[in-house]
N, C-alpha and C positions, 0 to 999 in steps of 0.2 A: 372317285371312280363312280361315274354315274350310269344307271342303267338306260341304254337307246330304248327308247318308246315309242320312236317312231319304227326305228326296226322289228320291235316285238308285235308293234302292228299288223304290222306288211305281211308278218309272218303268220300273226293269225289268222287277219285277212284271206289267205294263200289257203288256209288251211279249211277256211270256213265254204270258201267258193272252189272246192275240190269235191265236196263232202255228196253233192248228186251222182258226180261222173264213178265216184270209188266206189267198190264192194264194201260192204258195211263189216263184213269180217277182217279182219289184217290179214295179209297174204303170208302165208307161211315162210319167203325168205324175212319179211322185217321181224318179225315175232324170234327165229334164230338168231338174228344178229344180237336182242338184246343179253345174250352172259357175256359180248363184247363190254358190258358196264359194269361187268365183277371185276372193279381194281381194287386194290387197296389205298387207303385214303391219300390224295396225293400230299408230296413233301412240299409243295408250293402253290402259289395261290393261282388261279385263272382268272380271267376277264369274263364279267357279266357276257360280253359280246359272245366270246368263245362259246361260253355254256350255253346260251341261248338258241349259239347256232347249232349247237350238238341236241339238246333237247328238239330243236325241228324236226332232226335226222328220224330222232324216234319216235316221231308221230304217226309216223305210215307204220309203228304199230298199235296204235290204239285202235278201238270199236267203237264206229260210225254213229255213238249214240243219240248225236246232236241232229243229225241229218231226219231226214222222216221216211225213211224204212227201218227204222229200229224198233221192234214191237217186244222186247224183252224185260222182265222184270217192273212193268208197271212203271215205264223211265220215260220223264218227259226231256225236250231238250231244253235250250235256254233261250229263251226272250231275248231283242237285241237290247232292248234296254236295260233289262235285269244283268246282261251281261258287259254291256258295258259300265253299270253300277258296280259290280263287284271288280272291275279292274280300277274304277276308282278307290273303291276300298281298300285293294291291295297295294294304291300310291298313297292313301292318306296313313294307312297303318295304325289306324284307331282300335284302342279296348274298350270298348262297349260294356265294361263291369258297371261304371258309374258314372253319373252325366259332366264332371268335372272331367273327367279323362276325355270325352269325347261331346258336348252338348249334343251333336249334332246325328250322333249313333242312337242316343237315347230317346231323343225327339222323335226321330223316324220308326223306331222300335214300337213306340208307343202308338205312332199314330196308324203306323201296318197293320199292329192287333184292333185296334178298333173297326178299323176299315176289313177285314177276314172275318171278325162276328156280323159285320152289316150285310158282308156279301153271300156269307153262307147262313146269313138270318138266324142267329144263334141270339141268346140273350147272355149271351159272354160279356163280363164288366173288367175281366185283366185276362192275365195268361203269359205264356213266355213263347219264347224264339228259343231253339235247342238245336243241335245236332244232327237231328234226322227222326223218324216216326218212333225210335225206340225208346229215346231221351225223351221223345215227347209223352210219352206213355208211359215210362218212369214219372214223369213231370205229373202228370195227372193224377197216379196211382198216390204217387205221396202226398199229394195233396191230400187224397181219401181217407187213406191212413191215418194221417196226422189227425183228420176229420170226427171218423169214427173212434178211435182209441182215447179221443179227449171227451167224448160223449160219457166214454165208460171211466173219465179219472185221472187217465195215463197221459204223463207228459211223451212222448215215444222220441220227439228231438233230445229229451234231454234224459230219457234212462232207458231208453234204446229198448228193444225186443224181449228180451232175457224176462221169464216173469209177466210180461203183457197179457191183457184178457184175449181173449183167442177172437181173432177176425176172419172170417169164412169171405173166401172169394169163388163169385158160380163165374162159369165161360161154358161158351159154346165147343162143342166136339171141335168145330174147325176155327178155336183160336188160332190168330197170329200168332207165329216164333217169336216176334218182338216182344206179345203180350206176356209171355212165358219169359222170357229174357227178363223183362223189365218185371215181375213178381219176384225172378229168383236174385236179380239185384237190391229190390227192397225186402229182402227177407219172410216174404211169403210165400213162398215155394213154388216153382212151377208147375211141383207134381203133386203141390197139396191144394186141388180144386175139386169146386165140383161142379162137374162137366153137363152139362144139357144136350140132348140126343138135338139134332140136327135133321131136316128132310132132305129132298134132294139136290138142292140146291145149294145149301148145306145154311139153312137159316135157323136160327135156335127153332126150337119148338112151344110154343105159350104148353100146351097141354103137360108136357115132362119137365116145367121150370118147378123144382125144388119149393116146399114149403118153409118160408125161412121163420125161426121163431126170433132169432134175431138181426139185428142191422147188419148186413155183409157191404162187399164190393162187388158188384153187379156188373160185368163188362163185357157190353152188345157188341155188334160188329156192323160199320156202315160201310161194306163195299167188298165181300168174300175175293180174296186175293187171288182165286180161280172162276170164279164162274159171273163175281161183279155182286150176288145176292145179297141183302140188308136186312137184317132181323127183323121181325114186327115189334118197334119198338114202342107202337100207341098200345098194343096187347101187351109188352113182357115192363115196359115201366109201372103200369099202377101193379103188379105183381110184388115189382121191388119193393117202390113205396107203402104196401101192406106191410114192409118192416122197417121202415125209414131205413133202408139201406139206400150206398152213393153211387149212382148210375153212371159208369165211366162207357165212354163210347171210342173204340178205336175206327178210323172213319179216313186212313191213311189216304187212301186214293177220293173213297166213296164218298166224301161229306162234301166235296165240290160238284155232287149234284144238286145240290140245293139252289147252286145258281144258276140251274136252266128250269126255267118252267115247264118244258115237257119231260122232266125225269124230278124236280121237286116233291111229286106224290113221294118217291123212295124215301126220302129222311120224313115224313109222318111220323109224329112222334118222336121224332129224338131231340127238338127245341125242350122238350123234360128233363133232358140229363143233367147233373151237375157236372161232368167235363166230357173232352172232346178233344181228340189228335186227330191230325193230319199232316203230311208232308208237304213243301210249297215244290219241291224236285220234282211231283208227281207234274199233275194239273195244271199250276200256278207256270209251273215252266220257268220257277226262278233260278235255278242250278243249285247243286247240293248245296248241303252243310243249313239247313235252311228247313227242321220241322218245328213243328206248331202247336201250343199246347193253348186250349183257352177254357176260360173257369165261368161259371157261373159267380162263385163267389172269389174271389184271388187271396180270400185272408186266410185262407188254409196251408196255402202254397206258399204266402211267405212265412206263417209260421214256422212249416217246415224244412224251407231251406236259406231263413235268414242268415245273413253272418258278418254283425258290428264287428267294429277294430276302432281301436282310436284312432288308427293312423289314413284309415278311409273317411275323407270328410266330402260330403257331396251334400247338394244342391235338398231343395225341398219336392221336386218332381219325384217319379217312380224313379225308382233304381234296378236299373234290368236283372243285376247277380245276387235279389235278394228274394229273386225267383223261377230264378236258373240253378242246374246243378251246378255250372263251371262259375270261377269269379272273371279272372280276365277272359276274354272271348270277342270273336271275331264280332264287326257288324255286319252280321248276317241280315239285319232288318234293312237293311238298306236295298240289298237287290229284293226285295220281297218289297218291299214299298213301290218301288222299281218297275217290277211287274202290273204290281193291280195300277199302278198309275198310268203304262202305259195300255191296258185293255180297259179297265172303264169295266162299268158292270153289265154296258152290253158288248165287249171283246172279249170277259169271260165266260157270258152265255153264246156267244157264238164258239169259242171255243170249244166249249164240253160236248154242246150241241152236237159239232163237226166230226168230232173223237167219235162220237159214238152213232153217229151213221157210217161212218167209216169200217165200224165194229159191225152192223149190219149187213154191210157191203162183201166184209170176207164173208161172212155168215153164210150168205146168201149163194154165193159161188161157188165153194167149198162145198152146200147141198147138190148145188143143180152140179157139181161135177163127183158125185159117186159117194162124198163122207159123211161122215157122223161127225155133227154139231152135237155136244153132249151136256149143253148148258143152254138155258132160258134167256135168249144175248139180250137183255137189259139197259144195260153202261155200256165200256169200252172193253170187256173181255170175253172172248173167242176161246172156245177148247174144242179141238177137232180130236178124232180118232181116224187114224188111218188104218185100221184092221185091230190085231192082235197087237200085245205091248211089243212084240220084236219089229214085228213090221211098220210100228209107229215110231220107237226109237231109232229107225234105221231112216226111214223118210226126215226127219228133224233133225240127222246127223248131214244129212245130205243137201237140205235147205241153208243148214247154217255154213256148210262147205262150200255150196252155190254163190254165196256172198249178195243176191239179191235184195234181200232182207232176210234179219235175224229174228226168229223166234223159240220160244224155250221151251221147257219141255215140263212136266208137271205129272204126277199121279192123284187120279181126283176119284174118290170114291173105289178104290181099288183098280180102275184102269189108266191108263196110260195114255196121255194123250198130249198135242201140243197146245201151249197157250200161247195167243196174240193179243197183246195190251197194247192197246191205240191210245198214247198221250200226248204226244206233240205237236206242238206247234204249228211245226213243220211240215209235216205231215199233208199229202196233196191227195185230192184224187190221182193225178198221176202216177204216186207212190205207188197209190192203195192197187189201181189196175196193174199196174209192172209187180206189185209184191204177189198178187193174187195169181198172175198168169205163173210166176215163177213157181211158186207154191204146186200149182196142179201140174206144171210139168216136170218138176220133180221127184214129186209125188208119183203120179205115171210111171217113169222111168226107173225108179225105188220098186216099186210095187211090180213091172214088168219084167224085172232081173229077176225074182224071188218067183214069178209064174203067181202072182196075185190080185193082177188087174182087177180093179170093181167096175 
């Protein structure tokens, strides 16, 4: 029983050339129909056909992400090449643990990371393919880890935490959830940091960076998840380096300015770090499952998450699971080869470029039409206040109900406001004027029920 491939085409296809004409929100009857899929597992088996066509059905409820009025969560959509790489992936059905199970996943693996240090001019010599920004962050962290704690004696892969010399890690007031995530999954706590006052922008401070007497984990931030801001990291790395501590950089969105010259000045300074996360979901535009960890030096990272067997025997190349958290795993390197292969490194500066006049464009409208812009627009994110938090929560209930374009909501410095993160591709002037007119008319109309017009 073989699955139609031409039919699953047809149907993406379908799917893909709908994605302008539809509201980017799903309409409230397809969103109901889904507890139609609470059965109980059936007694018999179905045809790929069958399920295919039933998985169609439920597409008219998904959210419009891929199209280019989707300004939520820092979500870019998917490249056609990167996306049609990953449906080749999911016909070859390669594990990418080691290059015997797949050459051909490991090859590409390898050569995507090299080609991500050139493009984002890092002096990255390995790294891994993970997950998503938080594996990748995990990915980095233990590498540090491993790094420091063998300086001070401690093997930490092989006698774990219990007992270890105590390793201080400073962040920024407006660390990422992942970077917290990804400490309390390696056993340094999320809540045992120490936190750097931030300005308004929410960029660590050089003057309030801790005096360290000894070698910490050091972890900047290239791209504030709200407002776009980047640490000064030419100021706060020789800081670190007065304790030879390891400069990890979370750079999820932000470290793909590097590849446009006129926002390059923003990463000054962070070609210092010894690692660096980023998502390829974001910028890259190569569809999830697809972040990015890359190392200054890579022999930390597989000290740390090496793992022989006799019974894995592979090739003399890198071996992607011996510096990955997962062993078997997808090839995610392939739509990420995928991508930079088809933008070239002037299709990804014209990219980021585009992103972020676009981010100017709402900026700008949004002014001249009554709001408050409450961020330094930089990169690709927007944070608007529509009055008071009710009045703002109510205008961005009403945008994302309008179905024009979706954008999210955020509390930034104690107020309330929306955020629009411009990543796609896709993404047109077109969009950008249809999303923006939307925006202030409904905004308008929010604001005019309430007797709040500005």
């Amino acid at each position: 029983m073989m699955t139609n491939f031409d039919d699953v085409a047809r149907r993406a296809g379908r799917y893909q050339a709908t994605l302008a004409q539809r509201a980017v929100r799903p309409d409230a009857g397809s969103v109901a129909a889904l507890p139609s899929l609470d059965l109980p597992l059936p007694a018999t088996a179905s045809t790929p056909a069958e399920i295919i066509a039933e998985l169609d059905e439920f597409g008219a409820s998904t959210v419009a992400t891929t199209g280019g009025r989707y300004f939520g969560f820092v979500t870019g959509g998917v490249l056609p090449a990167a996306q049609g790489a990953d449906m080749l992936v999911s016909a070859w059905g390669q594990n990418a643990a080691i290059d015997v199970m797949s050459p051909v996943a490991a090859r590409l693996e390898e050569l995507a990371l090299s080609w991500l240090a050139d493009a984002l001019h890092l002096p990255a010599t390995g790294g891994a393919l993970v997950t998503g920004a938080t594996m990748a962050n995990f990915t980095g962290l233990a590498a540090a880890r491993e790094a420091l704690l063998a300086r001070k004696g401690w093997n930490v892969a092989s006698q774990g935490l219990f007992g270890a010399p105590p390793l201080p890690v400073v962040v920024g007031q407006e660390v990422h959830v992942s970077m917290r995530k990804a400490l309390s999954l390696l056993g340094l706590g999320k809540d045992r940091v120490i936190q750097v006052p931030v300005d308004a922008q929410g960029r660590m401070r050089p003057d309030a960076f801790p005096q360290l007497s000894e070698p910490a984990i050091v972890c900047l931030q290239a791209g504030n998840v709200n407002t776009g801001a980047f640490d000064p990291a030419h100021e706060l790395i020789p800081l670190a380096r007065a304790s030879q501590s390891w400069v990890h950089v979370d750079g999820a969105f932000g470290l793909w300015a590097a590849a446009s010259p006129a926002r390059a000045h923003l990463m000054n300074g962070f070609e210092l770090a010894d690692s660096w996360t980023t998502d390829a979901h974001k910028w890259l535009n190569a569809g999830y499952d697809c972040g990015i960890a890359l190392l200054r030096d890579p022999a930390p990272l597989r000290d740390a998450l090496d793992s022989p067997a006799s019974y894995l025997s592979h090739g003399q190349q890198r071996q992607p699971m011996h510096y990955t958290p997962e062993s078997s795993r997808r090839a995610r390197g392939i739509p990420v080869w995928a991508a930079l292969k088809s933008l070239g490194r002037a299709g990804l500066t014209e990219l980021v470029e585009r992103c972020c006049r676009h981010a100017v464009r709402f900026a700008e409208g949004l002014r001249a039409g009554g709001f408050e812009v409450l961020n330094d627009v930089i990169l690709n994110q927007v944070l608007v206040s529509f009055g008071s938090s009710d009045e703002t929560r109510a205008v961005i209930s009403a945008i994302q109900e309008d179905g024009t374009c979706w954008c999210g909501s955020t509390v930034w410095q104690g107020r309330t406001a929306m955020r629009i993160s411009v990543s796609s591709w896709a993404t047109t002037d077109e969009d950008v004027a249809r999303s923006l007119d939307a925006i202030l008319r409904v905004a308008r109309q929010t604001l005019d029920q309430g007797g709040n017009h500005p």
